[in-house]
N, C-alpha and C positions, 0 to 999 in steps of 0.2 A: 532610451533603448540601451546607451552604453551598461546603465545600472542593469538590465536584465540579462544580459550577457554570463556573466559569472554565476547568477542563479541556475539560468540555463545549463552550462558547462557543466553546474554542479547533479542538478537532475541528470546530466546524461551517464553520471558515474554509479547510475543504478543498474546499466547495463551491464555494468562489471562486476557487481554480484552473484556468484552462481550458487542456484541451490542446491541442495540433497537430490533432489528430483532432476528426469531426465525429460528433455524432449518425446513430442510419440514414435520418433523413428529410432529414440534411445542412441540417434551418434554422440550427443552429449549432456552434460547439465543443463537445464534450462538458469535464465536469468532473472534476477527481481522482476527487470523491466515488463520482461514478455510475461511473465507469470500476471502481473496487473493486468498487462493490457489483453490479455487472454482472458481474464475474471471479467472484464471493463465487457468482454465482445459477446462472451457467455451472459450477460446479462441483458446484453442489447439485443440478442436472439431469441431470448424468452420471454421480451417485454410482455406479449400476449398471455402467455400462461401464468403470470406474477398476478398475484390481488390486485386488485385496479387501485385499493388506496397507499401502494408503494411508491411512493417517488421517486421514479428510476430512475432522473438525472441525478437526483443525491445519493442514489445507490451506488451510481458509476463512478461520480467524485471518489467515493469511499472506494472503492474499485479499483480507481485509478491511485488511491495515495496511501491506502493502505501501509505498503513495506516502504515508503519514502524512507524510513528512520532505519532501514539497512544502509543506508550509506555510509553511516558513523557507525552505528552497531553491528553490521553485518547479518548475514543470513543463521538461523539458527534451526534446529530439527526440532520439529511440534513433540518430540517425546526427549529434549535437552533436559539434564540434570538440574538447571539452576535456573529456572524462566524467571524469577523477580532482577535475579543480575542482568538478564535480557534485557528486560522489559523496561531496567531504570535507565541502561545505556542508552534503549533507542530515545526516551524519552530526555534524556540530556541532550541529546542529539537534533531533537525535536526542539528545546527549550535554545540551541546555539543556532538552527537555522530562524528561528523567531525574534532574537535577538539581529540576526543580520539581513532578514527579511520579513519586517515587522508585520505585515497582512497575510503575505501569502502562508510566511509557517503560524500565524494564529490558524488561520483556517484548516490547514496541515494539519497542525495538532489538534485541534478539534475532531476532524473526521477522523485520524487516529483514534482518539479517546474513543470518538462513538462506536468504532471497530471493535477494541479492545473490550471495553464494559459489554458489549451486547446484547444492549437495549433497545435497541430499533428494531423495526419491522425491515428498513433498509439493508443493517448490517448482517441481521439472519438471514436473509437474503444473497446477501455477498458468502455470508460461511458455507447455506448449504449450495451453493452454485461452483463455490470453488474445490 
């Protein structure tokens, strides 16, 4: 447990990410965090309406881990000048938490990637829901 600790801490520093976008009552920016777990809730609400051959538990993963690589990279506007400078930072970022948490950011990066390329039935799924 000691060892999950710092991991922990570190996931909870997506809270402090604010993006472009506002909450619905617009008092402020919404955060990485809630942005996932708002994607993660909107998927688990529609389970019935999704193709039956989507695997919604690895939908919500993706769901769920999506923006992790904001925490090094930060949050960026989907109409940003320079998305490969984005993209390479979250993914350095991605390649340093796999380095210091050998399983969890493989799989991290992973569902990343699978986000990114969108090539899944899952992660089309995640895009048009969010």
């Amino acid at each position: 447990m000691d060892q999950l600790q710092p991991l922990l801490m570190e996931l909870d520093s997506l809270k402090s990410v604010y993006r472009k976008s506002y909450i619905s009552d617009g008092a402020r920016n919404e955060n990485s965090a809630e942005h996932s777990w708002h994607l993660a809730m909107a998927l688990m609400s529609l389970k019935d309406k999704l193709p039956n051959e989507l695997n919604i538990d690895h939908a919500i993963k993706i769901a769920l881990v999506h923006d992790v690589c904001e925490i090094g990279a930060g949050d960026v506007c989907a109409y940003a000048s320079n998305p490969t400078e984005q993209a390479e930072n979250e993914e350095a970022y991605l390649n340093s938490l796999t380095e210091r948490y050998s399983a969890f950011g493989t799989d991290v990066k992973d569902l990343w990637y699978e986000y990114e390329t969108q090539e899944t039935l899952e992660m089309s799924m995640g895009k048009s829901v969010r």
